[in-house]
N, C-alpha and C positions, 0 to 999 in steps of 0.2 A: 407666559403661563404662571409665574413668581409671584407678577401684578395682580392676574384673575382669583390665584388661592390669596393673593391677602385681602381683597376684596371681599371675596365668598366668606372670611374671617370674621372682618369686622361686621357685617351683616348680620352674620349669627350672634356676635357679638353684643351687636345693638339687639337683637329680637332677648336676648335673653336676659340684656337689662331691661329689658321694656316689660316683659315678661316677672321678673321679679319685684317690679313696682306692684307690690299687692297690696298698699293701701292710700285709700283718697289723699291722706293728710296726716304727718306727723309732728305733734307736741315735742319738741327737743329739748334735754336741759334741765326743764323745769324741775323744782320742791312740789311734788303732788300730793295733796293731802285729802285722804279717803276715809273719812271716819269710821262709814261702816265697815269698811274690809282692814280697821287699825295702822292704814300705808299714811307714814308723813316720812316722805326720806324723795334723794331724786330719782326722779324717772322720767320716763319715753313712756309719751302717751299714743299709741297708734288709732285712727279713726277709717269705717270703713262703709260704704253704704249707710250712713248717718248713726254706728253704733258703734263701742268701744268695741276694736279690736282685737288691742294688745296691750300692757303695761309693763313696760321690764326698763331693766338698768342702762339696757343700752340696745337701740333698735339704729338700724343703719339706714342714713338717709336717702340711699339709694332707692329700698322698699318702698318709698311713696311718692307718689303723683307731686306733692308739694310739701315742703317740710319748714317748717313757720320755728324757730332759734326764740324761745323763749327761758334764756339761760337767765337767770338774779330773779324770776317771777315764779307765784305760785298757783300752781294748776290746782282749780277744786272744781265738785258738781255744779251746774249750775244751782243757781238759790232758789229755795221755795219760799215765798212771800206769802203767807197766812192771810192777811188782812191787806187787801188793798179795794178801792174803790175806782173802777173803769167806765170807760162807756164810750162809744164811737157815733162818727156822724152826728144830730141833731138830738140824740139823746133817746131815752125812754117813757113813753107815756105812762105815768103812775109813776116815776121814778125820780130819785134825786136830779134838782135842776143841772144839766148839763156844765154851768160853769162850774159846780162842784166836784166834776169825777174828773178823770184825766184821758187819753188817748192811751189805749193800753200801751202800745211802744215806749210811750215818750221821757220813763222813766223806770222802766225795766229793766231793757238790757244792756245797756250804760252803765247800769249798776251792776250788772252778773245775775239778772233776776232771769231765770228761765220761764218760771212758772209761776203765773201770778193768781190768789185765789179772790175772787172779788167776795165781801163779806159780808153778805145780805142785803145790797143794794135792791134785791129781787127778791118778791114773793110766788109762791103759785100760779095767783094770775096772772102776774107778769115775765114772768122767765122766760117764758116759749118766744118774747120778743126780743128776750138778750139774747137767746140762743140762736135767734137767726139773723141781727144784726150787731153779734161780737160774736159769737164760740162758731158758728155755723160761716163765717167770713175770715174768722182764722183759721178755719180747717181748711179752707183751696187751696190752690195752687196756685193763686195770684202775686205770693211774695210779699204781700204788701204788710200784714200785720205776722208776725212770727211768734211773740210771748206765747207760750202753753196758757189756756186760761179756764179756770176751773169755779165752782161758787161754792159758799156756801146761802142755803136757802134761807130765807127771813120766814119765823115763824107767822108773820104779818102777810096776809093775804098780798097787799097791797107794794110789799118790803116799803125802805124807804122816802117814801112819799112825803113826810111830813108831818109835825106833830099830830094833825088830825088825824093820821091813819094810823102811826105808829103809838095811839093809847087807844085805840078802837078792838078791848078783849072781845069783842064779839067777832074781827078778821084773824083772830088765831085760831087758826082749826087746824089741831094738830092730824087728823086723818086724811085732809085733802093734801097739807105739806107732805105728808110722806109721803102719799101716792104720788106725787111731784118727783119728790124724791126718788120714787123707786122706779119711774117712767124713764126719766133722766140722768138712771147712774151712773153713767160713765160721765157724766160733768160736773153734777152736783155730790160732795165730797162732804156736806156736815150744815146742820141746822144753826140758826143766826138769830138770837133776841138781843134787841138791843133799844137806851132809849126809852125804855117802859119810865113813867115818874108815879106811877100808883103804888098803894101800898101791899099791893095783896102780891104773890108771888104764879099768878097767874100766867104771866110772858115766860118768866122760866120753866116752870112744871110742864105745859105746853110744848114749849120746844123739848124738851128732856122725851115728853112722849111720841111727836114724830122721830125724832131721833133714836126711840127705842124700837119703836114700828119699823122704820127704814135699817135699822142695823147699822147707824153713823153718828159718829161725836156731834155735839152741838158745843157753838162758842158762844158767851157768854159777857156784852157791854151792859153793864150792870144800869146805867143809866144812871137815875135819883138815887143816889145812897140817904137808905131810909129806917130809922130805928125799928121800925115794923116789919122788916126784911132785912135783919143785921147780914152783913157780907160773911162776917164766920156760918153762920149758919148757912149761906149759897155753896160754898166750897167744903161745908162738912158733910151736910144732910141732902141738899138738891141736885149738884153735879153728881154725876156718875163715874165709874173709873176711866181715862179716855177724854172726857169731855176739858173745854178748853174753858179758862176764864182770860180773854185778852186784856191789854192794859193794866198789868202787872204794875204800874209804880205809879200810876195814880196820886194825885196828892188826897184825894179823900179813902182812899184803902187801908184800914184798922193795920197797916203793917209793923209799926214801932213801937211799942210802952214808953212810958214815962222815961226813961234811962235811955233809949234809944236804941233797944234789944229787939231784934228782930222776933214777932210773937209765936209762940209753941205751935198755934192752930194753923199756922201756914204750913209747916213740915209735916205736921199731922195730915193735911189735906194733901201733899205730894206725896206722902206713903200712903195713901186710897188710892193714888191712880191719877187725879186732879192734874191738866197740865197748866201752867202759867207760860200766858205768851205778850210777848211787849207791847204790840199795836199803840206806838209811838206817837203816831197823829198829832196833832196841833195844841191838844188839851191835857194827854196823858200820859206824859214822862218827866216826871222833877226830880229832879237831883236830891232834892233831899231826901229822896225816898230810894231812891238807885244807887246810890253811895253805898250806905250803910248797908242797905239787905245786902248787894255784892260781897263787899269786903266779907261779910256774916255768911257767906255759902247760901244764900237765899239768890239764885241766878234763873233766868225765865228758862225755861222748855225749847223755846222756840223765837228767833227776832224776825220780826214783821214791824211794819212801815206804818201801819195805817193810811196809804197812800192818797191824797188827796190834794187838790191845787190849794188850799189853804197851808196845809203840813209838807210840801216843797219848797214851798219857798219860805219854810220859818224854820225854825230848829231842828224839823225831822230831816230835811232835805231829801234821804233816797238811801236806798239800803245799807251802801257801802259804810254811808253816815253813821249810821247806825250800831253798827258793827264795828264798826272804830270806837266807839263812846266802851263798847267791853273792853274792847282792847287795852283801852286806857286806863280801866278799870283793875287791872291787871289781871283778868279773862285769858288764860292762853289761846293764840291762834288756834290751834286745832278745834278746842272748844267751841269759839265763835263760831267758825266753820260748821263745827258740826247741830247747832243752835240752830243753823239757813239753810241748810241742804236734808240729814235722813233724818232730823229730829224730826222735824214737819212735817214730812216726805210718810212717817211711821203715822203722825198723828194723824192725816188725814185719810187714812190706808191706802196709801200708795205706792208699797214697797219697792213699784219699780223705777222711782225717783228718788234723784239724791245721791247717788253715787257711782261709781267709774267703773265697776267689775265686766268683765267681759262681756260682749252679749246686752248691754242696757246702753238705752238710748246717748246719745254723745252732745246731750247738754253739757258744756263746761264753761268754767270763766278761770281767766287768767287776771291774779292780780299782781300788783305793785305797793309793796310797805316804803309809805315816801315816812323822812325821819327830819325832822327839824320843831316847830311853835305853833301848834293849832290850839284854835279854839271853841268846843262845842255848846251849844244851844241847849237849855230843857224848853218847853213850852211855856215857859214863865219868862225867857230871855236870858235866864242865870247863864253862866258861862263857868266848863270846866277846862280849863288849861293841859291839854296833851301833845306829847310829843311823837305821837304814833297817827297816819292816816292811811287806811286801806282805798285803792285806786282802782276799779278795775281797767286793764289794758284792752283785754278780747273778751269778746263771750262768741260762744259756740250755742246754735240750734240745732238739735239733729245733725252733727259735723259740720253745719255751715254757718260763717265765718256771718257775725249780723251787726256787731261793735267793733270798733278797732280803732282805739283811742290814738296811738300814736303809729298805724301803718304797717306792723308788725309785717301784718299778712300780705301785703303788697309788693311791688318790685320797685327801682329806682326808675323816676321816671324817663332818664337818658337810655336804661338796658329799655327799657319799655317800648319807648318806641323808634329803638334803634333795629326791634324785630322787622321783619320783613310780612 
């Protein structure tokens, strides 16, 4: 009888640990850093049906299905990437040649990229085929592509096609991009001119107007920097408050006077509302333009990649890259942080990206501050000497586990299959 009750014990037992497993997946440990909700301290991240749970000092490992020990790492939202160029399968007809965009996965979320925004690769008449062989193929449930992936529209009929199509003012029409725009809200996130080499300021004003038609920022690759359309005047008089100028440190951007003083009419255009955002890429980040504005309190809005197969394997390499180049800069982490995830996440209005608060989606990336002699790339090849490199270990999609650099998430493989 003694037997029977302690049997009937541990049953109930087991039912009521089983039972207070109320979450998929517990973050243990970790420095969680939430910009929007001001949290940098440690915490327990709980995830639950693919959304943030719970956040506290200390959650017991018991409550969850599986509990992943990421103690010396820090937990952030996954990253929003502004600027990146994608494309899957054989490519897009009208669009940048295939060997120049990348496979959405394959440097995303390695880096901690959740969501990546492609930047006018697509106009009007060609969107409806990115959307149904990328946005419309990451939306299944085939597992196969995961990146969140969003656009902005190319005020170019055509988007990037090619010099021929991208100086063609007569494929800017800014009433059909909106209507684009406003067909396909929920993906397209903000208008794209870019590339223009003429002198009239037609590509911008254009896009500024489907962008005001649609109710969405436009960004802004200035293209030919051209006495006849001085850049002060693009970020004083033609952007809007809200609206993006990418490729912030450019080495042809009016940003230093003579002395090497970062110039009055930048601060002046960041107190309009103007954001500045990196778009790194292959051609548009030197050092000697990112040093100084830095150290001078002139720091981008927002870091994005400009991601492309030429800008991976040169100086830009991939977000984290990126991101470390502030670091080194003497950028505080939070900062940086919050620069990839709700900075961007607010520019493109997407308030329900970018951060951990309860109730939102449970994109996250775990990293690692590895500490020893690196050395970073600008697009010129210069080289800046730092001792800081940001790592990502895990990233998180909707709770599930899609990076894992060193196995975090896994078991040993002798308990593994010493199960039955």
């Amino acid at each position: 009888m003694r037997r029977l009750s302690a049997l009937i014990f541990l049953i109930l037992l087991g039912s009521l640990s089983l039972g207070a497993q109320t979450y998929d997946l517990l973050l243990k440990g970790g420095h969680v850093i939430d910009p929007k909700n001001g949290l940098s301290a440690q915490r327990d991240v709980a995830i639950s049906s693919g959304k943030v749970a719970a956040v506290a000092e200390q959650i017991a490992a018991g409550q969850a299905k599986q509990t992943i020990d990421v103690s010396g790492l820090y937990v952030t939202p996954g990253f929003v990437d502004l600027h990146t160029h994608i494309v899957m399968g054989s490519g897009l007809k009208g669009t940048l040649p295939v060997e120049q965009n990348v496979y959405v996965d394959s440097h995303t979320l390695r880096s901690g990229v959740t969501t990546a925004v492609d930047a006018g690769t697509t106009g009007w008449r060609n969107f409806p085929d990115f959307k149904k062989k990328i946005i419309d193929f990451v939306s299944t449930d085939s597992g196969y592509v995961r990146t969140r992936v969003l656009a902005l529209l190319n005020i170019v009929g055509h988007g990037e096609a090619g010099e021929k199509y991208e100086q063609d003012a007569n494929d800017m029409d800014a009433k059909a991009t909106a209507a684009a725009a406003q067909k396909y809200k929920d993906f397209i996130v903000g208008i794209k001119t870019a590339h223009y080499q003429g002198p009239e300021w037609v590509a911008v004003d254009r896009a500024v107007e489907a962008g005001t038609l649609a109710d969405i920022p436009i960004m802004v690759d200035f293209g030919a920097f051209r006495p006849e359309r001085p850049f002060e005047e693009l970020v004083l008089d033609h952007l809007r408050p809200g609206d993006m100028y990418t490729h912030t440190y450019h080495g042809s951007v009016p940003m230093l006077d003579d002395k090497g003083k970062v110039r009055d009419y930048l601060f002046e255009a960041r107190r309009r509302g103007v954001k500045f955002d990196v778009g790194h890429g292959a051609g548009s980040f030197w050092w000697r333009q990112a040093v100084p504005a830095v150290r001078q309190g002139f720091l981008p809005d927002s870091i994005s990649t400009d991601l492309h197969v030429i800008s991976m394997n040169a100086g830009m390499k991939d977000m984290t890259n990126v991101m470390s180049k502030f670091l080194n800069l003497g950028v505080p982490l939070e900062k940086v942080i919050e620069m990839s995830t709700v900075a961007p996440a607010k520019q493109i209005k997407r308030p329900e990206l970018g951060h951990l608060s309860v109730g939102a989606v449970a994109d996250i990336a775990v990293l690692r501050i590895e500490q020893g002699k690196f050395g970073f790339l600008d697009v010129r090849n210069a080289r800046l000497d730092g001792t800081k490199r940001l790592r990502c270990e895990l990233t998180l999609r909707e709770g599930v586990v899609v990076w894992d650099l060193n196995g975090l998430a896994g078991e040993d493989w002798q308990k593994f299959y010493a199960q039955p």
